[in-house]
N, C-alpha and C positions, 0 to 999 in steps of 0.2 A: 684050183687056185694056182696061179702063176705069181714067183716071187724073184726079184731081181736082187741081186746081193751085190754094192759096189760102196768105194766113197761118198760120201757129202758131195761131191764138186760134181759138176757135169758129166765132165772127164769121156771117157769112152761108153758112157751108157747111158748119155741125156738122148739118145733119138729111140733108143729101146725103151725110154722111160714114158716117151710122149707116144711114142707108135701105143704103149700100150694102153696109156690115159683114155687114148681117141678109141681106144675099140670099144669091145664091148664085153671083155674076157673081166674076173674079178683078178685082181693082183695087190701084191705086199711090195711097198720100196723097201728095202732093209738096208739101212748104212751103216756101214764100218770105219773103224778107225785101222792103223795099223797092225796094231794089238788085235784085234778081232780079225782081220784079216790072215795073220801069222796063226791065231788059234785055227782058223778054217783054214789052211793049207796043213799045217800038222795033223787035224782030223783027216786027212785027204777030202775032203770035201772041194777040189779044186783040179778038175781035171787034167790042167796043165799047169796047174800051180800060179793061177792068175785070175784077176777080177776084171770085168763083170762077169758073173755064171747067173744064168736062166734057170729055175729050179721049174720044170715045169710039169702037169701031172704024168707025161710019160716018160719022165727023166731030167736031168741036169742037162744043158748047152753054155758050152763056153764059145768066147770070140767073141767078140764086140760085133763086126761088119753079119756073124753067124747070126745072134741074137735082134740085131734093129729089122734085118732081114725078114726074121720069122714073124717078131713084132707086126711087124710092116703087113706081113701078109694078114696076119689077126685082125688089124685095122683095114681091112679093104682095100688099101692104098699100094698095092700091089697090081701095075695094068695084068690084065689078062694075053694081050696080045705081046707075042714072043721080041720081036723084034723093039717093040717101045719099054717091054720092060731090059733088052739087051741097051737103051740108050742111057733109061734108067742108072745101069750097071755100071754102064760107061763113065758118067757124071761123078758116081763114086768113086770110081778109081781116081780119077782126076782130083777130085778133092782129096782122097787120101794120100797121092803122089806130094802132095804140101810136108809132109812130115817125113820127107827125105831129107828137106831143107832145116826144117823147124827142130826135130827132135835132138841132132845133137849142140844144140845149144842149151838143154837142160844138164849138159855134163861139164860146161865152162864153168869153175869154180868160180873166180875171179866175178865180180859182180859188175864194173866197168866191161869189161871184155866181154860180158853174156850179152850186155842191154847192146855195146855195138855192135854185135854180132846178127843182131837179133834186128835191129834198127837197119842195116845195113841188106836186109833183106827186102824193106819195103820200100827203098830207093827207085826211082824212076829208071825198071829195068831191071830193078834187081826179082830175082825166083816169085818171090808172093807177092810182088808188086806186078810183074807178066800176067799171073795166075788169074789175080783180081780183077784184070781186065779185061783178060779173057774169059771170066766169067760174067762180066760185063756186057759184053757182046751177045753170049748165050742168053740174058735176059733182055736184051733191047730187040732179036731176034725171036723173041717166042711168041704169037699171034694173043694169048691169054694170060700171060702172067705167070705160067707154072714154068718150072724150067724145060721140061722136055715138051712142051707144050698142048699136054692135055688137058682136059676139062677139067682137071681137080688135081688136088696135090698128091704126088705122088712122094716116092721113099730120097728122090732125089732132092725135093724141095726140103723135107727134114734135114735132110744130112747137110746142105749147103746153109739153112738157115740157125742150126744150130752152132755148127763147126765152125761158120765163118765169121760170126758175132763175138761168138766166146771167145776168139783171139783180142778184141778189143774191150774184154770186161774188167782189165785190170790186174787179174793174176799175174800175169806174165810180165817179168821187169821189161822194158825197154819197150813195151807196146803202146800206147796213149790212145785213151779213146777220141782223142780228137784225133786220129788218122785215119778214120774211117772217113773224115769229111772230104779226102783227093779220090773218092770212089761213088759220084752222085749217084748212077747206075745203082750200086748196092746199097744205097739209102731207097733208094725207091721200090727197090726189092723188099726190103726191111720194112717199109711200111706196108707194101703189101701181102706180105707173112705175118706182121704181128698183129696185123688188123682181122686178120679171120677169124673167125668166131674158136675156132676147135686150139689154135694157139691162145686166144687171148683169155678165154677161159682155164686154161691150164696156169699159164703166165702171171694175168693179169693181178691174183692173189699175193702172188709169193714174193716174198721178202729174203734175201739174202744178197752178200755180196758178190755175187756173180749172176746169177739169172736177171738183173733188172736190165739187160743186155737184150729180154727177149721180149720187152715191153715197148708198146707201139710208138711211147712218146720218150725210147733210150736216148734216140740221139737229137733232140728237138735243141736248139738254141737256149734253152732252161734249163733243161735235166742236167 
């Protein structure tokens, strides 16, 4: 039994949550509040004193980028050939280079000051507005739809279809999901991820105020 211990919200453990749905290993979500969280760093239960941890039967793994990794690999979705899983790699970094930009706007008290901080990112030119388009480009160039452009989804397409929706799901002051609509590229992506069988069955259930972001018909002119 494999069991993932993090928050409710997405956060840093929704692509280890889905790599692990799609496999075929048995696993426990277990969510925490902060109080439960503060209780398992007190036990030591928390290798570096941080969530998400992989409880897995040959031990605990911490790291988020550690854990989707491993996930990933559980799910098959790991290429076998060295060089396509180094593009893999690549793609992730690139997506986690966004949180150079992004993260220290969670320490702007000021609630005016956060949202245009935060707004002033997605400006025509601004960091995550570059990013998007050049992630843009990566999917208008891929021969089949995946992003690195193999036959099937790999650990890149998780992490780009995860990470890059949830910025638009509302959490986040000064984001609007209507902003996803200056990136038609990444709508087309969006339907084409949340329309695949192994997303939509994961997805397609669930109810809460964040994941209806990973549903096929999030950003349809209704929803």
């Amino acid at each position: 039994m494999h069991e993932l211990i993090y928050f409710a919200s997405p956060g840093y453990a929704e692509p280890t949550r889905f790599c692990l749905e799609i496999s075929q290993v048995n696993w426990k979500n277990t969510t925490v509040d902060r109080e439960g969280f503060l209780a398992l760093k007190e036990q030591g239960e928390l290798p570096y004193g941080l969530l998400p941890i992989l409880k897995t039967p040959q031990g605990t793994l911490a790291e988020s980028n550690a854990l989707m990794r491993y996930a990933a690999t559980l799910a098959g979705i790991e290429p076998e050939d060295l060089f396509v899983r180094g593009k893999v790699d690549e793609m992730i970094e690139i997506i986690n280079n966004w949180r150079v930009h992004f993260t220290p706007t969670f320490y702007i008290e000021n609630l005016d000051e956060k949202i245009a901080a935060r707004q002033a990112l997605f400006v025509e030119g601004g960091p995550i507005d570059a990013a998007l388009r050049d992630l843009e480009k990566v999917i208008e160039a891929s021969p089949t739809g995946w992003l690195i452009g193999t036959e099937d989804m790999t650990l890149a397409d998780v992490k780009a279809f995860l990470n890059v929706f949830m910025m638009f799901s509302g959490q986040f002051d000064g984001i609007e999901k209507d902003m996803i609509q200056n990136y038609p590229g990444l709508l087309k992506y969006h339907a084409f991820m949340a329309n695949d069988s192994r997303v939509e069955a994961y997805y397609g259930a669930q109810e809460d105020e964040f994941r209806w972001v990973f549903k096929s018909n999030a950003f349809s002119p209704k929803a």
